[in-house]
C-alpha positions in Angstrom: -4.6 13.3 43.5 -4.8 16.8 42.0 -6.4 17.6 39.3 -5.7 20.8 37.0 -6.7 21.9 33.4 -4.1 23.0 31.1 -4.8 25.1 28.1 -2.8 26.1 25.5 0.2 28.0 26.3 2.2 28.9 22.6 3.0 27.5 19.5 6.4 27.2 19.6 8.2 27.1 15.7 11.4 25.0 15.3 13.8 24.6 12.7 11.2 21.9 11.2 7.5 21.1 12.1 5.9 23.4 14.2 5.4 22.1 18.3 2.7 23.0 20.4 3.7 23.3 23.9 1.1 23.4 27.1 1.3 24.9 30.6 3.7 23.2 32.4 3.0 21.1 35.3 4.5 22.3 39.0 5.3 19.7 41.8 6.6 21.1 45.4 10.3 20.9 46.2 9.5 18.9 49.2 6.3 16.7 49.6 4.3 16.3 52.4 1.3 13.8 53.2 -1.6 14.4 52.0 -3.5 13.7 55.0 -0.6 15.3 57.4 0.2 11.5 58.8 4.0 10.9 60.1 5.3 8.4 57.2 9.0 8.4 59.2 10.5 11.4 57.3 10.0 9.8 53.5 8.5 12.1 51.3 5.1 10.7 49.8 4.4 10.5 46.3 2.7 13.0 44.3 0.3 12.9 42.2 -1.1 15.7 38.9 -3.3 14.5 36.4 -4.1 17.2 33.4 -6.8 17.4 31.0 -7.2 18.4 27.3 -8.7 18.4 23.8 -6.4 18.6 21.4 -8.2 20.2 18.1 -7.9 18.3 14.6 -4.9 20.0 13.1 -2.9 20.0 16.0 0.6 19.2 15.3 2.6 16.0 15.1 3.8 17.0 18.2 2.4 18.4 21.7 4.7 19.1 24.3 3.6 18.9 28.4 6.5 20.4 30.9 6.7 18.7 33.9 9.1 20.8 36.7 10.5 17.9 38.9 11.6 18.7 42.2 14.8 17.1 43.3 14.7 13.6 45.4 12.9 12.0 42.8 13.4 8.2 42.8 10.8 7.3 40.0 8.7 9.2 37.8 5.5 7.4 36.2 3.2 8.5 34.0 -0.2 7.1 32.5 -2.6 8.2 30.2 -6.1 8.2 28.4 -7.7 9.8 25.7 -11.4 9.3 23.7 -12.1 7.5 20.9 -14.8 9.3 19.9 -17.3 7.8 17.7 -16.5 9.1 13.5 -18.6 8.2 10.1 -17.2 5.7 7.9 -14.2 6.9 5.8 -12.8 9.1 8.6 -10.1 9.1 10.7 -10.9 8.5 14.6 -8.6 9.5 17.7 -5.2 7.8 18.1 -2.3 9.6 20.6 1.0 8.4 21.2 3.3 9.2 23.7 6.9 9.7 24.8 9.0 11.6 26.9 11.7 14.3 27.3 14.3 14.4 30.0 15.4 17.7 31.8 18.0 18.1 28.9 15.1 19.5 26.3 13.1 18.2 23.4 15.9 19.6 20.6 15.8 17.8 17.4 18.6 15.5 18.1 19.5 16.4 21.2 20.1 14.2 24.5 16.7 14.7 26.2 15.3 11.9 24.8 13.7 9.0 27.7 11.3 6.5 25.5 8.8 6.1 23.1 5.7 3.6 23.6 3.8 5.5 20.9 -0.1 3.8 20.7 1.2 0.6 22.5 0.9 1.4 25.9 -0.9 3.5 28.1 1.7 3.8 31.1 5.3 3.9 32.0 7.7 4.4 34.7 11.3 5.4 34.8 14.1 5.0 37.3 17.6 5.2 37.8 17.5 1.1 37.9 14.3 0.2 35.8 12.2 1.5 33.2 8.9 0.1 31.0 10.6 -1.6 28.1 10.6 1.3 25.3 12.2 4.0 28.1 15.8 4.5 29.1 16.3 3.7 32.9 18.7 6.4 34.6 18.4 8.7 37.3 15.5 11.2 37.6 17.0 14.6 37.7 15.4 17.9 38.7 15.0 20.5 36.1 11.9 20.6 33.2 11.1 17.2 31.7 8.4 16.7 28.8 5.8 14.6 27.7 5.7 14.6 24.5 1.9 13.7 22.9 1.4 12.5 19.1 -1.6 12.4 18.0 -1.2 10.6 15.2 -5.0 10.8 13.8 -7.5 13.4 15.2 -11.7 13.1 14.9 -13.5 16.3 13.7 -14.6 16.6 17.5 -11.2 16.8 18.8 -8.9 14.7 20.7 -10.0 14.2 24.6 -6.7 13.5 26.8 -5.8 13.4 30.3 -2.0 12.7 31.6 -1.7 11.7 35.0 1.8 12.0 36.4 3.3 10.3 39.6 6.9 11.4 41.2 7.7 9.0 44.0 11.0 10.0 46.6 13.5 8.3 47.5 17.6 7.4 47.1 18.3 6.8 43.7 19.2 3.2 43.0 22.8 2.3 41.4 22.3 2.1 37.0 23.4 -1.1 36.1 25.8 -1.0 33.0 23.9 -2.0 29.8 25.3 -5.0 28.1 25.2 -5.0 24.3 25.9 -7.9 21.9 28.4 -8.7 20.5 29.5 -7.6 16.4 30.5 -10.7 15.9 29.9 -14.7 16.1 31.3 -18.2 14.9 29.9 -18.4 11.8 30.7 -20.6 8.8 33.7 -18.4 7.2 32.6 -16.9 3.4 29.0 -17.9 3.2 25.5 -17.5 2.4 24.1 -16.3 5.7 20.3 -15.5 6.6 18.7 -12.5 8.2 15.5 -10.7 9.4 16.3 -6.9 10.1 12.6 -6.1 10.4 11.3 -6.8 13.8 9.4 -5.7 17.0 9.5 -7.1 20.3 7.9 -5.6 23.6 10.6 -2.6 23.9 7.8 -1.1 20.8 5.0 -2.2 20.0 5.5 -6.1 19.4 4.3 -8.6 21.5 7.1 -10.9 22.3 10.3 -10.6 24.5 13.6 -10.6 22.6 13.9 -14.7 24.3 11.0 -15.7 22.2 12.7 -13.8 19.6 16.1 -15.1 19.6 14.1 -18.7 20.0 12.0 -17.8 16.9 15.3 -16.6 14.7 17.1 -20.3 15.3 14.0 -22.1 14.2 13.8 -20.6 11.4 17.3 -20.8 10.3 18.5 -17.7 10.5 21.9 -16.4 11.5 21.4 -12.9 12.2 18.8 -10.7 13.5 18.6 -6.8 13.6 16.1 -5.3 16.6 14.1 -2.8 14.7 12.0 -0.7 17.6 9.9 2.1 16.5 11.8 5.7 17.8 13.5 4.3 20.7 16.8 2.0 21.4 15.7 0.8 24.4 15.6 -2.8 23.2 19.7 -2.8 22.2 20.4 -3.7 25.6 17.5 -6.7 26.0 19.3 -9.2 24.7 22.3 -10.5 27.4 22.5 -14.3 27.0 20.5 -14.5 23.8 23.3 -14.3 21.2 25.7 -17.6 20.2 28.0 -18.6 17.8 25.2 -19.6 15.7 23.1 -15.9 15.9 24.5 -12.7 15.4 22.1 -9.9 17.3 22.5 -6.5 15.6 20.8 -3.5 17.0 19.1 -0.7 15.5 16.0 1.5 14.5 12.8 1.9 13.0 12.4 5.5 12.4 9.1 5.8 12.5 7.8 10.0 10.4 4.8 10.6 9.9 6.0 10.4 5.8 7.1 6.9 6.0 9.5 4.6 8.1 12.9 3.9 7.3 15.1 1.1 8.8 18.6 2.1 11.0 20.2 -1.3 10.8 23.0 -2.2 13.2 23.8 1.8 14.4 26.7 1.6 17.4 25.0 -0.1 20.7 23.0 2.8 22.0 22.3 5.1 19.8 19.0 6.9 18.9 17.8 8.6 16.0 15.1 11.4 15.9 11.7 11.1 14.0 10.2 14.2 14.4 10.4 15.4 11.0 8.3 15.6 7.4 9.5 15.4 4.1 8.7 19.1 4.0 11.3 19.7 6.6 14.3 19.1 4.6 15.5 17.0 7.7 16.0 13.4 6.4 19.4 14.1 5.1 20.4 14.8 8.1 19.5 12.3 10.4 20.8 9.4 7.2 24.0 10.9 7.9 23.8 10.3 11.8 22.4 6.5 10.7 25.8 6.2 8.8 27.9 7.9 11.3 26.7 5.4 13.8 27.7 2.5 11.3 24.6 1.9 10.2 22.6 1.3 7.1 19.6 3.8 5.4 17.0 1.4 4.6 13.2 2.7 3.7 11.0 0.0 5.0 7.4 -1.0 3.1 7.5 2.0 0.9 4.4 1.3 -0.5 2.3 0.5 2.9 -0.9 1.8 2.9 -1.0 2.4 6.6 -1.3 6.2 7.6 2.1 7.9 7.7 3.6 4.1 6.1 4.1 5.5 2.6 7.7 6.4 2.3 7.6 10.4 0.7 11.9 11.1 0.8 13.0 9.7 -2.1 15.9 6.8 -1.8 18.9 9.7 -2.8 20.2 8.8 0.6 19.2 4.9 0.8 21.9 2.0 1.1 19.0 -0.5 0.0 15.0 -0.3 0.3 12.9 -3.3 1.6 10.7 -4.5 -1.0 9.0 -6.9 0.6 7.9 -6.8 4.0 6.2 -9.8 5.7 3.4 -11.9 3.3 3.7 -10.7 0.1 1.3 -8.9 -1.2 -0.1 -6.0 -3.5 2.0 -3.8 -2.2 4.9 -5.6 -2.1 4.5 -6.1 -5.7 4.2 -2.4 -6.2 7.5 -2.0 -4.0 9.2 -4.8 -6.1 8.1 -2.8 -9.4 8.9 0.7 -8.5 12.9 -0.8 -7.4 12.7 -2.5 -10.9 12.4 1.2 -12.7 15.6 2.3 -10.4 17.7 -0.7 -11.9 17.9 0.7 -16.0 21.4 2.7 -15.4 23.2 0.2 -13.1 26.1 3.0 -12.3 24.1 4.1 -8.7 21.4 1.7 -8.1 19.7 0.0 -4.7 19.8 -2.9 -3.6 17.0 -4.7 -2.4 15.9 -6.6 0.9 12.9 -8.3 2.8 12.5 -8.7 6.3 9.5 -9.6 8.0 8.3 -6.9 10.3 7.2 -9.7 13.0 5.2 -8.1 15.5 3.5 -10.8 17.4 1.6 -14.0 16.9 1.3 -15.6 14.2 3.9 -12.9 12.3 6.4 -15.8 11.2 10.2 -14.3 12.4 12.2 -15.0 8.8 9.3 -14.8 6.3 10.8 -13.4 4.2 14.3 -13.3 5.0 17.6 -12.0 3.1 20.1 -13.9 2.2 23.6 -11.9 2.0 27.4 -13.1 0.9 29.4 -12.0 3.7 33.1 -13.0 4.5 32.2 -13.8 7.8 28.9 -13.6 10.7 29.7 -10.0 11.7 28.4 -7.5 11.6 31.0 -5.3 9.0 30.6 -8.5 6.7 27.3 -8.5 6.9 26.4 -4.9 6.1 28.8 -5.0 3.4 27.2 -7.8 2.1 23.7 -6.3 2.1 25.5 -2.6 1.2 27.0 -4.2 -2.0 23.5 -6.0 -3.0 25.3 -9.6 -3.0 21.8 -11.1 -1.5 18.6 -12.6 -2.4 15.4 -12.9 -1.0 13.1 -15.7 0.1 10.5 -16.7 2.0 11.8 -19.1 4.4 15.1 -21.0 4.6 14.0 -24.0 2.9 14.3 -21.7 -0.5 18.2 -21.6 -2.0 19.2 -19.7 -4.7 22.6 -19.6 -6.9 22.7 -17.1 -9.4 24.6 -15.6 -11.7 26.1 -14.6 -15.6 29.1 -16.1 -17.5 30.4 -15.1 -21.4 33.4 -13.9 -22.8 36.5 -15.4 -22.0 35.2 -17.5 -19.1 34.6 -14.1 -17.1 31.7 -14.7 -14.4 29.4 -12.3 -12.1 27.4 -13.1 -9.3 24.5 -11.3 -7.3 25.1 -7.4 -7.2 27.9 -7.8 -9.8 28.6 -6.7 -13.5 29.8 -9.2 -16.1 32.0 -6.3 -17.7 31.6 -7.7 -21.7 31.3 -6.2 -24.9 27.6 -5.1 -25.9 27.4 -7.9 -28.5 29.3 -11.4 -26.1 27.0 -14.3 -25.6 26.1 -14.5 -21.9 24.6 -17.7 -20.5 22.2 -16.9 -17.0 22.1 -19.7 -14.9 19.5 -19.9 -12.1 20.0 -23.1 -9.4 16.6 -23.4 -7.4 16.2 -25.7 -4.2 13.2 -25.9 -2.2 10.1 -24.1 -4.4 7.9 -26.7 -5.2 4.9 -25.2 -7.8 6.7 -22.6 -8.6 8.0 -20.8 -11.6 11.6 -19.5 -12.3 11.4 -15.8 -14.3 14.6 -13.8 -15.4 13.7 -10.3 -15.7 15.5 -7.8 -17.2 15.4 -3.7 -18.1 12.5 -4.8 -20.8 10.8 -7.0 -18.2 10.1 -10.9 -18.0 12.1 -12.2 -21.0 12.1 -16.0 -19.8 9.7 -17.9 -17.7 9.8 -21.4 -16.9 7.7 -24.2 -14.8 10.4 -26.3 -12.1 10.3 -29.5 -11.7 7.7 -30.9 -9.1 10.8 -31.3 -6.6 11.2 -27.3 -6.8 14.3 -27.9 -7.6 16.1 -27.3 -10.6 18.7 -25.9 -13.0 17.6 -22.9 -15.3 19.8 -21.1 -18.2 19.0 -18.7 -21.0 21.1 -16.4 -23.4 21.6 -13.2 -24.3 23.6 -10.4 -24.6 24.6 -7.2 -23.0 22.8 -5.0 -25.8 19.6 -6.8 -25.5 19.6 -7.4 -21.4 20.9 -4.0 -19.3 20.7 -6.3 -16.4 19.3 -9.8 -15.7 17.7 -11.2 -12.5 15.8 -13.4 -11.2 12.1 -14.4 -9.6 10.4 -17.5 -8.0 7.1 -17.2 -8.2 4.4 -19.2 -6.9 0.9 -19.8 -9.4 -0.9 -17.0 -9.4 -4.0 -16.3 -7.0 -6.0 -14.2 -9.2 -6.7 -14.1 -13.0 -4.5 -10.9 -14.6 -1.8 -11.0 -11.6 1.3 -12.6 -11.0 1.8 -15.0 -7.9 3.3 -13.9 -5.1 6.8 -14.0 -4.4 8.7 -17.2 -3.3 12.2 -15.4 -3.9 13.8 -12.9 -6.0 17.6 -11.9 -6.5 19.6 -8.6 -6.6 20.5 -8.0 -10.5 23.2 -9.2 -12.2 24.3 -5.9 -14.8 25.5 -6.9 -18.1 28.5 -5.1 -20.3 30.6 -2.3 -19.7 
């Protein structure tokens, strides 16, 4: 092994954040033993490690060439880095990593190889293979890059040291990725049930899509969305997992430093860049390449109080924000409150969704899950369904919902609909509950929570109330459980997309 020190080399400025790129790392066109021993004519691997400190505001991003050689087979890289010791209230040292293929580390561009960020601390990548979060292909010569994130750095700096492996050989045959399917049996026009929030190992979950796809059917659901943070690695994970009764969608969890947003269901394949602030004026851009690739804009837990969680771009560009992500709690309720206010003018409005965010033991896959009218289990009808806002939310699939308005001359609307009436028509809300047990039904409206009611110990029920269009802008609903602390509400055991009221 070699061992070299690499300072700084430039600060390179993009079109968006800045990028701080180090000395690049040199291998030999041809290796040779170490010791001079005859190893049959194979080339022997080689071996560099570097070492750093990266200063407290560094960039987001730190860039380390590597010049491979030709005859690469597999290139590996591991790393470490100090947590050093930091007083209460401040941030320690946390650095991700990724990497850059010979094609360059262009916003948007086709360089991009894998993302582990924090979640592991090596990976390899061949032409047959690579650690789930990387791309297998071949290992070309020309410049590759490691690309460094540190994500939080102490006062004292960030310690690092990248150790990278090249080992020779043929190149093994790519197998062709096999995506699934955009469509499965599925029940006709229906209620169906989804997560679109979750991790497995290709990030930094825990469990393999198998336990995943296991973990979906158990708790009722019918579709699934893979939801990996800054890679698509996972979209091709799932071969034999899918059914007639599970429809596997594949996206993205665009993970910026100013908050996450959800890619759900982009084309089999397809990767989406993260490297961007608010102050970048980027975001725009890459909710356009979501939609061109068929997907949906979707701000996840936009109220997080994780670093970097908090979502800072606005929801101009959003086809519907998730309001409640995993247990509900405090911020959820924020999340749920701040969509409320968005609700008043009904002629451009967001729907809302939950997903669960599972990452690993004992995350629940399906708590909460959304609920969406679709024609049929695929994935156009699905997205349209969620698009439109003709969903609900609950907590589990033993929680059913049927909602809607009726008045005037026996006109009706359901979830994500308008009842198109004049300002002063009687209109009955009905509310049909099945499964909530202790729980409380609420209809809510532009003015707040106009009628709350106790259902029956069963948890299931049949609630109305009346009013009219000039009184209620919109009307919908909430299934609360009691509340947990004096002055608060309880936490959510479903809620509805609105139902607007008159013309």
């Amino acid at each position: 092994m070699t061992t070299g020190e690499m300072g700084r080399r430039g600060l390179l400025v993009t079109g968006a954040a800045g990028a701080l790129t180090l000395g690049s790392v040199s291998f030999a066109s041809a290796a040779t033993p170490a010791d001079g021993a005859d190893n049959g004519g194979a080339q022997a691997d080689r071996t560099k490690t570097v070492r750093g400190t990266l200063p407290p505001g560094s960039p987001d991003y730190v860039y380390l060439p590597v010049d491979v050689p030709s005859g690469v087979r597999e290139l590996a890289v591991s790393y470490t880095y100090e947590k050093t010791p930091v007083p209460a209230g401040t941030q320690g040292n946390a650095l991700d990593i990724g990497i850059f293929d010979e094609r360059g580390t262009a916003l948007g561009g086709q360089g991009f190889r894998g993302w582990s960020g924090g979640a592991r601390s090596e990976f390899f990548i061949r032409a047959d293979a690579a650690t789930p979060g990387y791309l297998p292909g071949p290992v070309l010569a020309g410049r590759w890059n490691i690309a460094l994130g540190p994500y939080t750095t102490a006062p004292e700096g960030l310690p690092y040291a990248v150790t990278i492996t090249l080992r020779f050989g043929p190149t093994p045959a790519s197998p062709k990725p096999v995506y699934p399917p955009v469509r499965a049996k599925g029940r006709g026009r229906a209620w169906y049930r989804g997560d679109c929030h979750i991790h497995s190992v290709h990030s930094d979950g825990k469990r393999t899509p198998a336990e995943i796809a296991a973990l979906a059917r158990t708790a009722g659901l019918d579709f699934i969305n893979t939801s990996e943070h800054n890679t698509s690695s996972g979209h091709s994970a799932w071969d034999g997992l899918w059914g007639d009764d599970l429809l596997i969608l594949t996206g993205e969890e665009i993970t910026t430093r100013n908050g996450h947003v959800l890619g759900i269901s982009t084309d089999h394949g397809t990767w989406v860049d993260w490297r961007y602030r608010a102050r970048d004026n980027r975001f725009g851009h890459y909710a356009r390449e979501i939609r061109r690739a068929g997907g949906l804009v979707v701000p996840a837990h936009p109220h997080a109080t994780c670093i970097g969680c908090n979502w800072k771009f606005g929801f101009g560009e959003a086809d519907a924000v998730e309001v409640w992500n995993g247990p509900y709690t405090l911020d959820d309720e924020v999340s749920v409150a701040d969509w409320d206010n968005t609700l008043v003018s009904g002629a451009s409005w967001t729907p809302a969704m939950g997903n669960s965010d599972a990452h690993k033991d004992p995350d629940a896959i399906g708590t909460p899950q959304t609920v969406v009218l679709a024609d049929d289990l695929s994935r156009d009808a699905i997205l349209a369904g969620i698009r439109a806002g003709h969903s609900y939310i609950t907590e589990s699939s033993a929680i059913s919902l049927t909602f809607g308005a009726s008045g005037g001359r026996a006109q009706h609307a359901g979830i994500g609909e308008r009842l198109r009436v004049a300002a002063d028509t009687p209109v009955t809300v009905r509310l049909e509950v099945t499964g909530a047990p202790g729980c409380t039904a609420n209809f809510v409206t532009d003015q707040g929570t106009l009628f709350s009611t106790e259902l029956p110990a069963s948890g299931s029920g049949t609630v109305e109330w009346q009013t009219t269009p000039s009184y209620a802008a919109y009307v919908r609903a909430e299934v609360r459980h009691a509340p947990k602390a004096a002055g608060l509400p309880g936490p959510l055991a479903a809620l509805t997309n609105p139902v607007f009221l008159g013309g």
